[in-house]
Structure formats: C-alpha cells, structure tokens
C-alpha positions in Angstrom: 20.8 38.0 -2.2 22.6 40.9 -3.7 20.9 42.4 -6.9 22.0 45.4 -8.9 19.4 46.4 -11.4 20.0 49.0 -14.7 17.6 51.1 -16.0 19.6 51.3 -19.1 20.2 47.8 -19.9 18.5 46.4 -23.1 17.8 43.4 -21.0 14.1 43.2 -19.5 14.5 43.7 -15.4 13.3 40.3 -15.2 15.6 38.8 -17.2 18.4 40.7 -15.2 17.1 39.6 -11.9 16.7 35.8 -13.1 20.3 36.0 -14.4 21.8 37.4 -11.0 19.9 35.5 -8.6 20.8 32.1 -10.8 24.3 33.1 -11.0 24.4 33.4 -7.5 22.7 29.9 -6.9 25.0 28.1 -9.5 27.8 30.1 -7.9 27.0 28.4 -4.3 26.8 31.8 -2.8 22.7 31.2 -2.1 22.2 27.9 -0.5 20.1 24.9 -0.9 17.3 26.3 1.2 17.6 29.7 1.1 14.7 31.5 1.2 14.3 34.1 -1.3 12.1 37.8 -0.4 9.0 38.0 -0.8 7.2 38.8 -4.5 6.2 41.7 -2.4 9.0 42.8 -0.5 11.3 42.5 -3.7 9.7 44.4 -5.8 9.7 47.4 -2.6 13.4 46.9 -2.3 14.1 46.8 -5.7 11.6 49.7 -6.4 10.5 47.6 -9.6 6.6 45.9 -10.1 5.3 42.7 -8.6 4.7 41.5 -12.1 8.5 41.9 -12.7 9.7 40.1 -9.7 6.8 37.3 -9.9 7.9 36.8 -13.4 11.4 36.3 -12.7 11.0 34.0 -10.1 8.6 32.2 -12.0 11.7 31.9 -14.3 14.0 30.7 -11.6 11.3 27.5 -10.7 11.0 26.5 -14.4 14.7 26.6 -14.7 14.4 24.1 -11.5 16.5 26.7 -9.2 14.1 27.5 -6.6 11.3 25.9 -5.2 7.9 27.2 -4.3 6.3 25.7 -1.3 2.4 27.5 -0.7 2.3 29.4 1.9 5.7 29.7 3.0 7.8 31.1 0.0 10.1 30.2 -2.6 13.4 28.4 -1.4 16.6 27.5 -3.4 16.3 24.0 -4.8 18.7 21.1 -3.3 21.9 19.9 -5.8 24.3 17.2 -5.5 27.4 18.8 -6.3 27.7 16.7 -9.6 24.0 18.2 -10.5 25.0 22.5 -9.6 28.3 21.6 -12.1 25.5 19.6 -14.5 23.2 23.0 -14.3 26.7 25.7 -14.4 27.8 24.0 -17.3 24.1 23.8 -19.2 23.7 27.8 -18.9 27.2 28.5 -19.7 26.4 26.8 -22.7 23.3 28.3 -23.7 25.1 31.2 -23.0 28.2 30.8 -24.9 25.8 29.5 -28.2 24.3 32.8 -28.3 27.6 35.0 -27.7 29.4 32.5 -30.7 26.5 33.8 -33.1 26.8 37.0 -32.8 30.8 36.6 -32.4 30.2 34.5 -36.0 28.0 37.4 -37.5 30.9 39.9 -37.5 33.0 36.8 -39.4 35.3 36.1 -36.7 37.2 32.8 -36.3 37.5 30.8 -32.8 41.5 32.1 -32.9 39.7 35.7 -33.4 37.6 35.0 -30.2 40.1 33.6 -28.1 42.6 36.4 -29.0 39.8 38.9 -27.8 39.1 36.6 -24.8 42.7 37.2 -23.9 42.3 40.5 -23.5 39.5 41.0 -21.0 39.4 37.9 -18.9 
C-alpha cells in the first residue's frame, strides 16, 4: 500500500486515503486478500489520527472493498474480474458526474471538454 497524503489538499485526509487505497484495489495492484495496516499502525506511519484512518477504512467496507474479519484485520474483498471492471467503471462514473458539473458550470460543451482532455491525457 503506497499512500501520499497533502496537507494542502481541500480534500479531507480521509477522503484522500479512501480514494488511493481504492484506486489501488480497482487498479489490481492490492490483491484479493491483502491485508491492509493496522487503524493503529496507519495512522503512526501516516502521522495522521486514528479517527482519520478508522474513518477511511470504514469507507472502504461500505464501498464493499475490504473486508473486516474481528480480530484479525481488514483484508481486500474477493472480485471476479467482470465484478473489479463492474466496480472501476461505477466510480469512474460517479466521478466523471461530478467533474461534468462543474465542467458544465463554466458553460462548456462535451467538444469543449474533450478538446481540454486532449491536452493533458
């Protein structure tokens, strides 16, 4: 598990730590089974608060990512391969539906976006 957290995003360090660890997951590159740190030991690595780490993690088992077993830790969830493209495509899409609204709010078209798209990817 390879996290980078910013002080100076606008995004909560939960909600930067849910969105790495799941990209990683939907990415393949954390395993069905792998078992994830700790509450404890990743908020001491990460030098943020327990809260903050249980909260993201918390987020990662309602999204259906990782399970918890009691007593032994929290482990990436098992996927078919048709389910991990099922669950990329779902939070690409969520995604992508708040990017096009605020893509929509400066009055830019879809040939707008994909123009600007061009550029950067």
């Amino acid at each position: 598990m390879n996290v980078a957290i910013s002080s100076t995003s606008e995004k909560p360090i939960y909600q930067q730590l849910f969105e790495q660890i799941s990209a990683q997951i939907l990415k393949g590159e954390l395993e069905s089974g792998y078992s994830l740190p700790p509450i404890r030991q990743a908020a001491l690595e990460l030098r943020v608060s327990v809260i903050t780490v249980k909260k993201a993690w918390e987020e990662l088992e309602r999204s259906g990512l990782i399970n918890t077993v009691t007593g032994k830790g929290c482990f990436v969830a098992e996927f078919s391969p048709e389910e991990m493209l099922q669950l990329r495509n779902e939070t690409i899409l969520k995604q992508m539906e708040i990017d096009t609204s605020y893509y929509k709010s400066f009055g830019l078209t879809i040939e707008d976006v994909f123009e600007l798209m061009k550029k950067i990817y």
